[in-house]
C-alpha positions in Angstrom: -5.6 18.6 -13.2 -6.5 14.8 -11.3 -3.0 13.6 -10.5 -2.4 9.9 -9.2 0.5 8.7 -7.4 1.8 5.5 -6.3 4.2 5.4 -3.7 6.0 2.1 -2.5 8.4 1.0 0.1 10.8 -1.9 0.1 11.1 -5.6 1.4 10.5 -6.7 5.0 10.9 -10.2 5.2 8.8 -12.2 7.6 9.8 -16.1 8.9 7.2 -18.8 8.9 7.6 -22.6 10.6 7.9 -24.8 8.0 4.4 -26.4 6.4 2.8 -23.0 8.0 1.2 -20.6 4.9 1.2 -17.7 7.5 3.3 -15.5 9.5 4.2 -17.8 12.4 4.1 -16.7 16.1 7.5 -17.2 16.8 8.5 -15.3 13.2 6.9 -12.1 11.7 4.9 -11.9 15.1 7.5 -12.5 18.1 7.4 -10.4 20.3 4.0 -9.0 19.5 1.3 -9.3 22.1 -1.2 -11.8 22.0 -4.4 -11.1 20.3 -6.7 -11.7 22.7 -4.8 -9.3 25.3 -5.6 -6.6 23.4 -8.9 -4.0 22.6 -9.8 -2.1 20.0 -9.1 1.2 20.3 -12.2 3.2 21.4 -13.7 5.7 18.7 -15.2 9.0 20.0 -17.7 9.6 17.3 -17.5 13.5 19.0 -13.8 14.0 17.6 -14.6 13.0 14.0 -13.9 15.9 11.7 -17.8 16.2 10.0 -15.6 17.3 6.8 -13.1 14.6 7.1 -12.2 12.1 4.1 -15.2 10.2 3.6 -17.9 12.2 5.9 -20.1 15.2 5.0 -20.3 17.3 2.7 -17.3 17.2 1.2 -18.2 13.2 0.7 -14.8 11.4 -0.3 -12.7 14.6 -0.4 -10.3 15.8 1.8 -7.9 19.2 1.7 -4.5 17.6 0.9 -2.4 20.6 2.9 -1.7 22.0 5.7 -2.4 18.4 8.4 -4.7 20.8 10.2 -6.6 17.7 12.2 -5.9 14.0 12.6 -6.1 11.9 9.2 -8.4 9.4 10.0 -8.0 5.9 8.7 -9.5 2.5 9.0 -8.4 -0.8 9.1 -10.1 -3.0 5.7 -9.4 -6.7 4.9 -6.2 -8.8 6.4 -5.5 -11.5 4.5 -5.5 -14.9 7.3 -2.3 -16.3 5.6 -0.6 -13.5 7.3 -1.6 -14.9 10.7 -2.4 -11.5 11.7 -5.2 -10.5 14.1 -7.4 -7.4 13.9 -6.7 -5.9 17.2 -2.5 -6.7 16.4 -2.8 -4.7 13.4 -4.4 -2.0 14.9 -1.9 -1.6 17.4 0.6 -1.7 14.4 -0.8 1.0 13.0 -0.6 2.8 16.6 3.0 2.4 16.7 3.6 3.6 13.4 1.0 6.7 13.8 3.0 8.0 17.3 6.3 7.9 15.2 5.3 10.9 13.3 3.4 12.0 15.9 6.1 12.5 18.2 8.0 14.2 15.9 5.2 16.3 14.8 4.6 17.2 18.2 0.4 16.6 18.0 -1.9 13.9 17.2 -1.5 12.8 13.0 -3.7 10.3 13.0 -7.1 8.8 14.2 -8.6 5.7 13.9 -12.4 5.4 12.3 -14.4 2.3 11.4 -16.2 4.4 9.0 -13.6 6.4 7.5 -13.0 5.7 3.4 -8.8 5.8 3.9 -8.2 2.0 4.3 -5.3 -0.2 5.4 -5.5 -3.2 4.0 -3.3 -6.8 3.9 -2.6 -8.3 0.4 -1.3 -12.4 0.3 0.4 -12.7 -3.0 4.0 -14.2 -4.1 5.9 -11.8 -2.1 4.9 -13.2 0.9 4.4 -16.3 -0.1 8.3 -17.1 -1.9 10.0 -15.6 1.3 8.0 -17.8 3.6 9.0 -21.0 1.2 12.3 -19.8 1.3 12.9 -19.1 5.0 11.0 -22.3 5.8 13.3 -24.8 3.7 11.0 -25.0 0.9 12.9 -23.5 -2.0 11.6 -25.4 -5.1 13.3 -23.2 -8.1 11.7 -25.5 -10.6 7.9 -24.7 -9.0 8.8 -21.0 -8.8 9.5 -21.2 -12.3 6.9 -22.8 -13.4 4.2 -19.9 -11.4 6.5 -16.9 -13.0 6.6 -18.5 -16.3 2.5 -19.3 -16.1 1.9 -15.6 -14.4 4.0 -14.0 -17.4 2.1 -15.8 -20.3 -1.4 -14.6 -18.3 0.0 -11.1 -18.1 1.1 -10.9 -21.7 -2.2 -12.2 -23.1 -4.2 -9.8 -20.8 -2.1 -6.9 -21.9 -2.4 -7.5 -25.5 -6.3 -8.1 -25.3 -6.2 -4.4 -23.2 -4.4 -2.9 -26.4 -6.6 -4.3 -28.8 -9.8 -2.9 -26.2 -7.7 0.9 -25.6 -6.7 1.4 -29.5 -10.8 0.5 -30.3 -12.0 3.3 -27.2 -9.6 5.6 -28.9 -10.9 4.9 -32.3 -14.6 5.9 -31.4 -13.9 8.5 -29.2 -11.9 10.3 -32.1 -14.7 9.9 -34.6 -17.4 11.3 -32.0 -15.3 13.8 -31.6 -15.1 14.7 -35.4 -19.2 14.7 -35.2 -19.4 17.4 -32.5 -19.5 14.7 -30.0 -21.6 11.4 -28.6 -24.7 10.7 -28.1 -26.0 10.3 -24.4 -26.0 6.3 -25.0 -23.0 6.1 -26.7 -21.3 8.6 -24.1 -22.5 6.4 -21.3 -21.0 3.1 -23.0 -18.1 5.3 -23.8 -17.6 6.4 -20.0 -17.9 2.5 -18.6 -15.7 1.0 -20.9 -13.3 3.7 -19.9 -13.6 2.6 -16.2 -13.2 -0.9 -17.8 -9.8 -0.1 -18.8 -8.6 1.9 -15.7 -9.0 -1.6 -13.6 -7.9 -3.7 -16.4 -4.5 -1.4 -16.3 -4.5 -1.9 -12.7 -4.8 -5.3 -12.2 -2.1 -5.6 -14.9 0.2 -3.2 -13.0 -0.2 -5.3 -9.4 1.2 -8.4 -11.8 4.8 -6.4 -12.6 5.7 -6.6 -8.8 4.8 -10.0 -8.2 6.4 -11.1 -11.5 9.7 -9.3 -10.4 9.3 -11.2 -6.6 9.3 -14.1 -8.1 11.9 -13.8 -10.9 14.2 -12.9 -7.5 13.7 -15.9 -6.0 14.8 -17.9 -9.0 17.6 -15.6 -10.1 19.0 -15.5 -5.9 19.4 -19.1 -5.8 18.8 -19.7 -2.1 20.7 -16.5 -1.2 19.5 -14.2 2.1 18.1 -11.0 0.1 20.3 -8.0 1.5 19.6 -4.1 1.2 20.5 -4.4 -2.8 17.4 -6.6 -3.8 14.9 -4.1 -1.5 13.9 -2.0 -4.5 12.6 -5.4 -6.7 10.5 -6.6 -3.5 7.9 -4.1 -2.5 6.5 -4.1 1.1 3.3 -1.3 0.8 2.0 0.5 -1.8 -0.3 3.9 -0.8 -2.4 5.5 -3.4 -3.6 8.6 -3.7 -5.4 10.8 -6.1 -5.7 14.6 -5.5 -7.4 16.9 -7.4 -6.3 20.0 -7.0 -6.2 20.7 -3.4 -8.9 17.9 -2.5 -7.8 14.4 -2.0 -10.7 12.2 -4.2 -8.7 8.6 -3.1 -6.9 7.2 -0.4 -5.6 4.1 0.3 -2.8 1.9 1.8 -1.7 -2.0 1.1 0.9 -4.2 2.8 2.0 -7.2 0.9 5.2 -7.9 2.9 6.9 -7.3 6.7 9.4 -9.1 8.3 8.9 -8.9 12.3 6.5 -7.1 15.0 8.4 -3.9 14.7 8.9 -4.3 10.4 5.5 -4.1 10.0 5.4 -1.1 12.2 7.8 0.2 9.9 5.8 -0.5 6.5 3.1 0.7 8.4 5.0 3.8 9.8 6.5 4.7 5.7 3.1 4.1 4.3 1.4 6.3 6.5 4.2 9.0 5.9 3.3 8.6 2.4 -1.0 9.0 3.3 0.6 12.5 4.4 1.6 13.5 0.9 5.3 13.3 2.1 8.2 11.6 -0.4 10.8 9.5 -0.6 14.0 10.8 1.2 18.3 10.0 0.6 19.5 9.2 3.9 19.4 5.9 4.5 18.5 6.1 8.3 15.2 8.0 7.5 11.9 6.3 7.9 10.8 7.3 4.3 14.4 6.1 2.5 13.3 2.4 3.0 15.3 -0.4 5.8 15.6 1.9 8.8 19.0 2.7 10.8 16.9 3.9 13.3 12.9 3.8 14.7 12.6 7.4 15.1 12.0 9.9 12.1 15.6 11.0 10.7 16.6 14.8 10.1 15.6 14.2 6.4 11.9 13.1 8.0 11.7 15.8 9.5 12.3 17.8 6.9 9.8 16.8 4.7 7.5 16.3 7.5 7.6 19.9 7.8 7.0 20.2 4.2 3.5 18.6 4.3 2.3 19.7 7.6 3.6 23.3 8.0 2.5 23.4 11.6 4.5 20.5 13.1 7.1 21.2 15.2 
């Protein structure tokens, strides 16, 4: 049976100067170290699993159990509002990586150009309100306006999707009453299908950044604290296993608030790229706002549950 699961964690916040659309230096990115002091990490095309996700035979698949060899990822699209370089986000996603590492007691993780698990960066209203917000430029009447124009586009696109679902249905039932379709037919049946998978996506991505903004109207001016984290998501990993073969991977940030937030949203997301869940102490890296950097007990825990052979 194909499952798919979405797995999110909650706000960072990141600081911008005021009239600056990205992350400013002296915000999200203090104490992060210039971009052009770093490298790119080196790849050793030699330690690349031939049957990793994305390579060989096994084309996109990957065996979801056991964390028997380093999960490779690599690094897709950043978004330049961010104000985010390349080689900073790869050593983000180092930091993060050598969290679970060390508590693993191996390497987790490897970084591939070519691999098909992707990290990307995604602009959108949560980053966008916060910076307004943190910058001095709290318009309530403008963020009305944008959730009250995003809501009418999302409740026309969602009643146009019933009207093109309820008609898919329709024929596929009375094909199915005839013994089945046609090869024509079957192929029209199977892209419209695919149609409406990425129609119900795209109107899912609109819920959180409906939600971000109806926060920023409903806060008025107030400092978001631990009770809002849940309505203001920071990363989003998907991933669809079939069986015991992974068939899709992939990771988005939307939201961080400092240098080491983001290697915290990078550091749950990751956790989640493993298979593991959410966990109830409130310290633990895959709870949501740390109490700590270092995986909790509760990380552990299920840490051990995805990867029998860490430590």
């Amino acid at each position: 049976m194909r499952m798919r699961a979405l797995v999110l964690v909650w706000l960072g916040l990141v600081g911008v100067a005021p009239g600056c659309g990205g992350a400013a230096r002296g915000g999200a990115l203090a104490g992060a170290p210039r971009e052009g002091d770093l490298t790119e990490p080196a790849v050793d095309d030699a330690q690349l699993r031939p049957d990793t996700f994305g390579y060989g035979a096994h084309g996109r698949e990957l065996a979801v159990v056991g964390c028997d060899a380093p999960l490779e990822y690599a690094l897709g699209t950043i978004d330049p509002r961010f104000g985010l370089g390349r080689k900073q986000a790869l050593a983000a996603l180092a930091r993060a990586a050598a969290r679970w590492e060390r508590a693993a007691g191996r390497p987790m993780f490897r970084y591939s150009p070519r691999s098909a698990f992707t990290i990307d960066f995604v602009f959108d209203e949560r980053q966008e309100m916060m910076n307004a917000r943190l910058a001095g430029r709290d318009d309530v009447a403008e963020v009305r306006r944008r959730h009250a124009a995003l809501a009418a586009e999302h409740d026309a696109a969602l009643a146009a999707y019933e009207v093109r679902r309820q008609a898919y249905e329709a024929t596929v039932a009375t094909w199915n009453q005839q013994g089945g379709a046609p090869p024509d037919d079957k192929r029209a049946l199977d892209a419209e299908k695919q149609r409406l998978r990425a129609e119900q996506a795209r109107l899912d991505g609109m819920l959180p950044r409906l939600e971000a903004l109806a926060f920023f109207i409903n806060s008025r001016g107030r400092t978001p604290d631990p009770t809002d984290y849940p309505h203001l998501l920071a990363g989003e990993t998907t991933r669809v296993a079939h069986g015991a073969t992974m068939t899709t991977l992939h990771v988005d940030i939307f939201m961080f608030r400092s240098w080491d937030g983001l290697a915290f949203v990078l550091a749950h997301e990751l956790g989640h790229s493993l298979g593991m869940d959410h966990v109830v102490s409130e310290d633990a890296i895959m709870y949501g706002p740390p109490a700590s950097a270092a995986p909790s007990a509760d990380d552990h825990v299920e840490l051990a549950r995805v990867c029998p052979a860490a430590r």
